[in-house]
MITOR-836510 format. One record per residue: x, y, z of N, C-alpha, C in turn; residue number from 1. Coordinates in pm, whole numbers, m for minus. Layout:
N
X|Y|Z|X|Y|Z|X|Y|Z|NUM
...
REM end
This chain:
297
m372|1631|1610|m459|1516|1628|m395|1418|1725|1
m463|1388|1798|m395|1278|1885|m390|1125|1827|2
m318|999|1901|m267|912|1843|m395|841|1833|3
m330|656|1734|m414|591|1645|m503|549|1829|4
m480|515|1881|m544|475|2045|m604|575|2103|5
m681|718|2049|m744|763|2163|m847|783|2069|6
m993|754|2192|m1133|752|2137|m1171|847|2066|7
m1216|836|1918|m1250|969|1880|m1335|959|1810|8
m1405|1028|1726|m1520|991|1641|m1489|1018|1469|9
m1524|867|1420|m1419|810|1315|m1482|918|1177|10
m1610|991|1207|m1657|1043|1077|m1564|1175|1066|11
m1497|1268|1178|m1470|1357|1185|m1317|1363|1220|12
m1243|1217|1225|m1089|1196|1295|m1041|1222|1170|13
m1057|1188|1042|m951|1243|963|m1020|1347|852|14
m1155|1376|872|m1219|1501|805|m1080|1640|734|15
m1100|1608|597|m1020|1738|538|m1041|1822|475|16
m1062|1944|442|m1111|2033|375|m1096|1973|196|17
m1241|1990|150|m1240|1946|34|m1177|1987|m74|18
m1090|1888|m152|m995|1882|m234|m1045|2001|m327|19
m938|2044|m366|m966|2117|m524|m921|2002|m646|20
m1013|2073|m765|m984|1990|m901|m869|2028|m945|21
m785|1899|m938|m582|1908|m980|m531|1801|m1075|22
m422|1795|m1113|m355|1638|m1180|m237|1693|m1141|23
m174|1567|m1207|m17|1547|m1138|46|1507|m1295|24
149|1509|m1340|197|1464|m1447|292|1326|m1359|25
295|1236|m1423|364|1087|m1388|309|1039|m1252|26
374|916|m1165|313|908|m1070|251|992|m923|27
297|1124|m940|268|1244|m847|330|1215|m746|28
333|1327|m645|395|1333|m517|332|1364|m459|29
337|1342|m282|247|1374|m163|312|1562|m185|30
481|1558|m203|487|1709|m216|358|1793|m264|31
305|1747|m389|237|1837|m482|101|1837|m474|32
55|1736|m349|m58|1720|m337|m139|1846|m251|33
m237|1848|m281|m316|1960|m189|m464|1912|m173|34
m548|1937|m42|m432|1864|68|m310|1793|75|35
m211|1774|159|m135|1694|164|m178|1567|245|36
m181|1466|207|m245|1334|267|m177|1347|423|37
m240|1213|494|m179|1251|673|m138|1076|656|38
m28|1044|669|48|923|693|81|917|809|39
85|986|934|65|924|1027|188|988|1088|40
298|1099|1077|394|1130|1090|374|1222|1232|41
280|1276|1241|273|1334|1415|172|1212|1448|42
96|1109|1429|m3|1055|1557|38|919|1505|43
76|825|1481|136|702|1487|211|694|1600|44
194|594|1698|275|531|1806|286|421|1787|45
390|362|1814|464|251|1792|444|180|1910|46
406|10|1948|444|m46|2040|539|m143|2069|47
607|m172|1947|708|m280|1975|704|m410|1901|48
562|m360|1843|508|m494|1787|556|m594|1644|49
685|m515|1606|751|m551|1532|901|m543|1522|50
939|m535|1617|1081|m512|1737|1174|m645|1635|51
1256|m557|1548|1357|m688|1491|1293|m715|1402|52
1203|m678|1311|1164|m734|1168|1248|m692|1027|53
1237|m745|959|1292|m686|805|1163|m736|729|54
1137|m535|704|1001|m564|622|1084|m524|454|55
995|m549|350|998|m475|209|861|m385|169|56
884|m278|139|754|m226|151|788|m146|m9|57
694|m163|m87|659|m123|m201|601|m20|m230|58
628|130|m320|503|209|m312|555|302|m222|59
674|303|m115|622|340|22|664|493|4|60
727|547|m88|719|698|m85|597|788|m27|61
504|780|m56|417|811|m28|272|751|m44|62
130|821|12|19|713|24|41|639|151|63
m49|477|104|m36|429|166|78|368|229|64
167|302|142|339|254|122|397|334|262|65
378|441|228|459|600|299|406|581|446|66
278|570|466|198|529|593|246|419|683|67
260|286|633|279|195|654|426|152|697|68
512|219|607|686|275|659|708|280|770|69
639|427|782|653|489|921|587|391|1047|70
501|316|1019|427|295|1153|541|182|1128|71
577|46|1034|646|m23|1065|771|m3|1145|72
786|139|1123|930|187|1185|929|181|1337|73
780|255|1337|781|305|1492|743|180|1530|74
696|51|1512|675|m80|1564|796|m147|1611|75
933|m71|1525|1051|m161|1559|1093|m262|1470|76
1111|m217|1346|1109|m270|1198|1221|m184|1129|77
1301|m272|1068|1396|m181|938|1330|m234|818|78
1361|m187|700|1306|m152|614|1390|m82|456|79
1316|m187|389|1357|m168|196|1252|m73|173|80
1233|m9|118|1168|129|17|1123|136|m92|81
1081|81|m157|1088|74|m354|985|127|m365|82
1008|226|m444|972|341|m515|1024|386|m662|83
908|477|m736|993|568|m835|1106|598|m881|84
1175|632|m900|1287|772|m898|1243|906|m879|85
1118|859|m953|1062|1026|m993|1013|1105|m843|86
981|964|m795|938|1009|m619|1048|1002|m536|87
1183|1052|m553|1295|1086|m472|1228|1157|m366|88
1185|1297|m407|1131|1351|m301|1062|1346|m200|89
1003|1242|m196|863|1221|m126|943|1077|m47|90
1043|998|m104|1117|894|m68|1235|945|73|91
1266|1059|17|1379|1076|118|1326|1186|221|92
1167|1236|205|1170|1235|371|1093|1130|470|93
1040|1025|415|967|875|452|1134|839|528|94
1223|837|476|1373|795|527|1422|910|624|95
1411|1013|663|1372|1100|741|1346|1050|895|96
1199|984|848|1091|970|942|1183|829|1027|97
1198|748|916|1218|586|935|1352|639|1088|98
1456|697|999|1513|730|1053|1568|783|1232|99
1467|860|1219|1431|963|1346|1364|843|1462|100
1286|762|1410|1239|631|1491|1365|567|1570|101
1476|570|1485|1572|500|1543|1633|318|1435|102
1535|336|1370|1562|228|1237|1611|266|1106|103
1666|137|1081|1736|152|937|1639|148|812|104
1671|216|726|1605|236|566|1651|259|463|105
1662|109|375|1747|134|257|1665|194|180|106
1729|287|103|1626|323|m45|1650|272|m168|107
1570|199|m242|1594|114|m350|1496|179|m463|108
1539|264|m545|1440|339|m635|1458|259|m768|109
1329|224|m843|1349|133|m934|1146|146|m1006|110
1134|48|m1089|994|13|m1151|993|m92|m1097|111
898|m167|m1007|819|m295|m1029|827|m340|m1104|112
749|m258|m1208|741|m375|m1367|818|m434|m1457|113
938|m392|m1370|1072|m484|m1474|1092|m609|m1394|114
1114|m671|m1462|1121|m825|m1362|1231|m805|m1276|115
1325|m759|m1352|1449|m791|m1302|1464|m679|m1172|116
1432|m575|m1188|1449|m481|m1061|1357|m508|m921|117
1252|m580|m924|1150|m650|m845|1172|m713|m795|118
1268|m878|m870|1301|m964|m796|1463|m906|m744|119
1521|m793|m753|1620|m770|m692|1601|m677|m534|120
1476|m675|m556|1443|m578|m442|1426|m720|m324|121
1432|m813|m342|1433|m917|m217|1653|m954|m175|122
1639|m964|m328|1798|m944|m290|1880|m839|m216|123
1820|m764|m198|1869|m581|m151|1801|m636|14|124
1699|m672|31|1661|m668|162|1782|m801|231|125
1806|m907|183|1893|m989|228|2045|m949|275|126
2047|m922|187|2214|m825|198|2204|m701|275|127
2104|m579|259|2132|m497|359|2085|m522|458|128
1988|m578|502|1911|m611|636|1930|m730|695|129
1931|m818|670|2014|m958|688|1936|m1058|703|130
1849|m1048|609|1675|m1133|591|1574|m1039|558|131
1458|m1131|567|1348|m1102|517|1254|m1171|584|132
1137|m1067|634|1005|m1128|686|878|m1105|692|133
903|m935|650|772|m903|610|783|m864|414|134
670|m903|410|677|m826|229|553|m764|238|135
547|m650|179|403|m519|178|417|m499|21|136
333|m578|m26|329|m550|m176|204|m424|m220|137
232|m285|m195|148|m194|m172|168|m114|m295|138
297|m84|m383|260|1|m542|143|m20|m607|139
75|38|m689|23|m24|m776|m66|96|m880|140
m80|45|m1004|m99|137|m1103|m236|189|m1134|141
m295|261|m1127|m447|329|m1127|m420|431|m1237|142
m520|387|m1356|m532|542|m1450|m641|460|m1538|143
m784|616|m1504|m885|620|m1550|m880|637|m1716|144
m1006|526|m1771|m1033|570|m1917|m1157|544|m1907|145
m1227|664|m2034|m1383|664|m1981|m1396|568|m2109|146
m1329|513|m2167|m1402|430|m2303|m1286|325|m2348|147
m1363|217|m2338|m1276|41|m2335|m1211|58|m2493|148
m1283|151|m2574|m1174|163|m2703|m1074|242|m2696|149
m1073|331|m2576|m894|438|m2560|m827|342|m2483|150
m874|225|m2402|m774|164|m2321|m664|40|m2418|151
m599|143|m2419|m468|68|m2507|m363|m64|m2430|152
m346|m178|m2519|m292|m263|m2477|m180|m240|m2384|153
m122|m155|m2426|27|m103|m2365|m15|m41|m2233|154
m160|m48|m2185|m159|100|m2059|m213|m37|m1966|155
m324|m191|m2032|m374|m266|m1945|m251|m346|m1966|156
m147|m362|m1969|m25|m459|m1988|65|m385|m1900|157
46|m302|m1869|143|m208|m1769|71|m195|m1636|158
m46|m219|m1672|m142|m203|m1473|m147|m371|m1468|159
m131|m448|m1517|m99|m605|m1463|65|m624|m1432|160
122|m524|m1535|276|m586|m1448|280|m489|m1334|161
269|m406|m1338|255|m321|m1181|201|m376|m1031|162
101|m420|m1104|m31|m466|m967|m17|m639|m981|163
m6|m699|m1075|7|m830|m1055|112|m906|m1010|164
226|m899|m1181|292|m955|m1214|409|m898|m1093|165
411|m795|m1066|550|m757|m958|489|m800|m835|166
382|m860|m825|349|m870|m685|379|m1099|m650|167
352|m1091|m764|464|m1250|m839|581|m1274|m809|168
634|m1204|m922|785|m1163|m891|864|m1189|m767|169
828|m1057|m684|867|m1049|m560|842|m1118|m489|170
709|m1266|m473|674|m1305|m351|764|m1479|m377|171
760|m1476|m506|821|m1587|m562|1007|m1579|m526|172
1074|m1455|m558|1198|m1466|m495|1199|m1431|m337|173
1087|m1375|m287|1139|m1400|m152|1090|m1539|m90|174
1078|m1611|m116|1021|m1735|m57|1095|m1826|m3|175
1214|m1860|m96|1348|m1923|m1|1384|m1847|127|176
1396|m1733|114|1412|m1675|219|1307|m1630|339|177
1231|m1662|350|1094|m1612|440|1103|m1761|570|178
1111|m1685|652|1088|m1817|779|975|m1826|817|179
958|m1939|894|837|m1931|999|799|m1855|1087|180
673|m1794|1040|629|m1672|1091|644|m1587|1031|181
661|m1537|896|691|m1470|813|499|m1433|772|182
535|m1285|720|407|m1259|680|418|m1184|561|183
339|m1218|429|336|m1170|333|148|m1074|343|184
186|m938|290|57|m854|292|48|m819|180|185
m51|m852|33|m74|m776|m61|m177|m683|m50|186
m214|m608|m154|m312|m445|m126|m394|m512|m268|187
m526|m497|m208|m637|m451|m305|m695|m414|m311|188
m864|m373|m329|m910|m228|m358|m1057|m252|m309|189
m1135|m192|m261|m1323|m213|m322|m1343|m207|m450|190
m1212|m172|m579|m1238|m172|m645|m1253|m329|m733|191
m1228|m433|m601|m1234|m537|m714|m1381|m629|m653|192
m1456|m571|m541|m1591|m581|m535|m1682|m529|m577|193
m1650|m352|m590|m1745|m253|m651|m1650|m177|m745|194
m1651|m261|m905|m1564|m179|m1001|m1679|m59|m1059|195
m1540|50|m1065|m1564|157|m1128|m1584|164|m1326|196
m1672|196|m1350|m1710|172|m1549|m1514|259|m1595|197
m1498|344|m1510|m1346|405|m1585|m1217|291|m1576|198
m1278|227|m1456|m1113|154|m1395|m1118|m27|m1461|199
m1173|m1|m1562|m1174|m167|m1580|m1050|m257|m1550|200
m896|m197|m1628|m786|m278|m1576|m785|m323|m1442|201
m766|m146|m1371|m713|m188|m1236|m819|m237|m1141|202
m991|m258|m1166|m1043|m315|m1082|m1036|m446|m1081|203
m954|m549|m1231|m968|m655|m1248|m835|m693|m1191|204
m714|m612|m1192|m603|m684|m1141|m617|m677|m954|205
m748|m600|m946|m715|m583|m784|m810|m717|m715|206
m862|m794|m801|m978|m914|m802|m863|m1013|m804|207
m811|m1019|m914|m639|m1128|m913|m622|m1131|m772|208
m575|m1008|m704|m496|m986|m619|m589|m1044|m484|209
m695|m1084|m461|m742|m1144|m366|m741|m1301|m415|210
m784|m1321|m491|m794|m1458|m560|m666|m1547|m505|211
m514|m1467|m611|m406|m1528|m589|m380|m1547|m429|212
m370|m1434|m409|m371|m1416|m237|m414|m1569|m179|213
m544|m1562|m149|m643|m1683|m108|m558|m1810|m131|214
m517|m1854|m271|m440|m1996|m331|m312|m1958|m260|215
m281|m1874|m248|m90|m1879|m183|m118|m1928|2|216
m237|m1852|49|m204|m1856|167|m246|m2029|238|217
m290|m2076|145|m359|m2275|163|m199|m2295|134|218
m150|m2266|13|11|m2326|m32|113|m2293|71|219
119|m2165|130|196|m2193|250|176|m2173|374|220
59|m2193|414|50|m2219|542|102|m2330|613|221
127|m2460|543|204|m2568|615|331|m2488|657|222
395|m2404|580|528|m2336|591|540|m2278|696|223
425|m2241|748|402|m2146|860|457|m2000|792|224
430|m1954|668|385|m1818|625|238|m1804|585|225
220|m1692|655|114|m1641|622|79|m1514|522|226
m48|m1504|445|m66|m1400|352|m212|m1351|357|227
m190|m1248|356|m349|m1187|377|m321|m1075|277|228
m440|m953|281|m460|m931|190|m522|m739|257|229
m546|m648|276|m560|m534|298|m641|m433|180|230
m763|m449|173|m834|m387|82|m912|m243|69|231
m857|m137|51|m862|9|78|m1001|63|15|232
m1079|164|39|m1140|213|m54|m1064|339|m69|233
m1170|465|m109|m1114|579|m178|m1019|637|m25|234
m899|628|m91|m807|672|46|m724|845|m74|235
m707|918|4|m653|1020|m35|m533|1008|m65|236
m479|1014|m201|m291|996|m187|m298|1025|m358|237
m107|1068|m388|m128|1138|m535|m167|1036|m629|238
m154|926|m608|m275|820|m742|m373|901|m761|239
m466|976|m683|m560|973|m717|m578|1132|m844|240
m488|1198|m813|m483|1294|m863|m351|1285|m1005|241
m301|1195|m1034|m162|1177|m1153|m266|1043|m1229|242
m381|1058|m1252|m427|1018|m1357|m546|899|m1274|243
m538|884|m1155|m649|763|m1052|m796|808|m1084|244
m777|962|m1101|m942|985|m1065|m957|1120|m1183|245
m1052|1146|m1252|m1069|1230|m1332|m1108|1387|m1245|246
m991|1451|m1275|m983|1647|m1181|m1119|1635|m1134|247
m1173|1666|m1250|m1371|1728|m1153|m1399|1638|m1104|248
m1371|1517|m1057|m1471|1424|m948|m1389|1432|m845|249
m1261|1481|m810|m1197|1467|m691|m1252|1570|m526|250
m1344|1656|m583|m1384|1733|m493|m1479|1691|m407|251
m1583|1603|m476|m1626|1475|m409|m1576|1349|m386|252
m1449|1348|m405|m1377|1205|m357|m1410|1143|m238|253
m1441|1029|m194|m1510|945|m105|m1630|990|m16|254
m1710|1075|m97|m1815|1127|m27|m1902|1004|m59|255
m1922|930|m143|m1999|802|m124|m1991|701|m26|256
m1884|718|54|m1919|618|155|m2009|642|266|257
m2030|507|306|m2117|575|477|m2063|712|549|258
m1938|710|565|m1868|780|659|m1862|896|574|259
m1893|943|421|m1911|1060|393|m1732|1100|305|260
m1661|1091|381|m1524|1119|341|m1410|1037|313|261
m1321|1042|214|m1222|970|154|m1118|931|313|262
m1043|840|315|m969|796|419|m853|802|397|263
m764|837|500|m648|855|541|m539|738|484|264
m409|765|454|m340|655|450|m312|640|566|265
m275|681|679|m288|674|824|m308|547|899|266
m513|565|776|m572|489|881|m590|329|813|267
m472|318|711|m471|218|641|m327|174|754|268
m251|204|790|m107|145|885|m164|25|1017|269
m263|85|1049|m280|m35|1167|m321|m166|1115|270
m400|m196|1017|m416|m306|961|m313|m397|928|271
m236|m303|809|m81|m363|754|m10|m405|900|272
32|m349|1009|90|m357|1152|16|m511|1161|273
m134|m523|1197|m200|m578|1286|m178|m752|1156|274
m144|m788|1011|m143|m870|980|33|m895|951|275
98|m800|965|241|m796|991|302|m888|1146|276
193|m861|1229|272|m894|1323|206|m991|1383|277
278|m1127|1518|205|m1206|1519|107|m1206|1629|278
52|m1114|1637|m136|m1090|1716|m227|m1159|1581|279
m192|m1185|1473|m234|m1168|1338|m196|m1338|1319|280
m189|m1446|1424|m107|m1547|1405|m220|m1663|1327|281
m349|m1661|1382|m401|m1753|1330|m545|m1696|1175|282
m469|m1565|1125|m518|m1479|992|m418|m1558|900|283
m501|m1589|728|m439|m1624|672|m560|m1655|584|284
m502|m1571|491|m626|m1597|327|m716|m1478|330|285
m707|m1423|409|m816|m1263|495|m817|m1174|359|286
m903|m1104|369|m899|m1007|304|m958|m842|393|287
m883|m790|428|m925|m679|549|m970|m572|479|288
m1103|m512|482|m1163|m403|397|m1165|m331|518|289
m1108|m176|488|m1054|m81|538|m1106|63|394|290
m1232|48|478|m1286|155|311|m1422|236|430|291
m1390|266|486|m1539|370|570|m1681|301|552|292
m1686|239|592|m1824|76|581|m1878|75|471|293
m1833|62|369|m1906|8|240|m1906|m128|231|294
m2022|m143|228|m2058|m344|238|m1950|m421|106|295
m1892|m535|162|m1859|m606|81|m1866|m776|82|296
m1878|m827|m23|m1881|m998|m31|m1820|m1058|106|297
REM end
């Protein structure tokens, strides 16, 4: 496939042979996925546009996180990692990639949802990278229940510290440290315009996640940081298959949109790039829907 810059026609640029019905046990891997999602590792080009940054990128083993890595890399960006453990695999060839660009990549394998490992992941970017300026708050927890009486306290108390509360955490300890011109990017979903009857948690923490967004970016814009916000629809990556989407509906996965087919994490990197960097100077409070034209608010 040729790169994110040459004209092509968007219904058929990342067209993939339709999924088979699969699961993943724990958060899954791009390894185990089939298809294997396309992050951008042969057609991402880099222009420079982030030449000298220290990003933190969350999630980024694979998916979107994993997508977003790489293109930050090839922009000219070093880079924190937080991830799994369980996603070693899928972590250390993203560090591979970072690598081969010619940039640095710490790997910091840990949970979000512990406070304490979250807000240390800003400490890890200070010390190994020698600041902080971008934050990509991109993990986040998806698992379907078809009935509001199986959704157990312990499973919606675990998709708010995942998707919320670490996205808190982290933006709150990096804040002393963030300069002018600093850009904070959180991830949220169509699912918090068009919720799914299975996803009640995670379509409500992905509604937080624009909301808060919106109030942070009025609070520091005098600071001259900015925060926007990157809102995906059905994008292909192992969430969707380690408990995101129930086996038999994955074969039609994003056939409801206009465009017919589920989207690339790929084609989620230029956005994250384009509010990362400062072409993106007078964005702030945004919310960028990146879902194959499904109308939203």
């Amino acid at each position: 496939m040729a790169d994110q810059f040459t004209f092509q026609d968007p219904i058929t640029q990342y067209r993939m042979p339709e999924p088979p019905a699969q699961s993943q046990d724990g958060p899954g891997l791009d390894a185990d996925l089939r298809p294997q999602a396309d992050h951008g590792e042969d057609t991402y080009r880099g222009t420079g546009r982030l030449t000298g940054r220290k990003a933190l990128v969350t999630g980024g083993d694979s998916g979107i996180g994993r997508a977003v890595a790489i293109a930050f890399a090839r922009e000219g960006a070093d880079i924190v990692l937080s991830y799994l453990p369980e996603e070693q695999e899928d972590a250390d060839h993203v560090a591979e990639v970072v690598r081969a660009a010619g940039r640095t990549i710490v790997l910091a394998p840990g949970d979000i949802a512990d406070e304490s490992y979250a807000r240390s992941l800003v400490r890890t970017a200070v010390d190994e990278l020698g600041g902080l300026d971008v934050v990509a708050n991109i993990a986040g927890r998806q698992q379907y229940v078809e009935d509001l009486a199986d959704l157990t306290s312990e499973s919606f108390d675990l998709t708010f510290r995942t998707n919320v509360h670490a996205m808190f955490w982290i933006i709150q300890e990096a804040l002393p440290h963030l300069p002018q011109g600093a850009s904070i990017i959180n991830t949220s979903s169509i699912q918090a315009y068009n919720p799914s009857p299975i996803l009640v948690d995670y379509a409500t923490t992905k509604a937080a996640i624009n909301t808060m967004s919106k109030a942070l970016a009025q609070q520091l814009a005098p600071k001259g940081i900015r925060v926007n916000v990157v809102a995906p629809g059905p994008i292909w990556t192992p969430l969707q298959t380690a408990g995101g989407q129930p086996p038999e509906k994955l074969p039609d996965f994003g056939k409801q949109t206009p465009f017919e087919r589920a989207g690339q994490p790929a084609e989620l990197a230029p956005a994250y790039v384009f509010l990362a960097s400062p072409e993106s100077s007078y964005v702030s409070g945004e919310t960028l829907n990146v879902n194959g034209g499904t109308p939203t608010p």
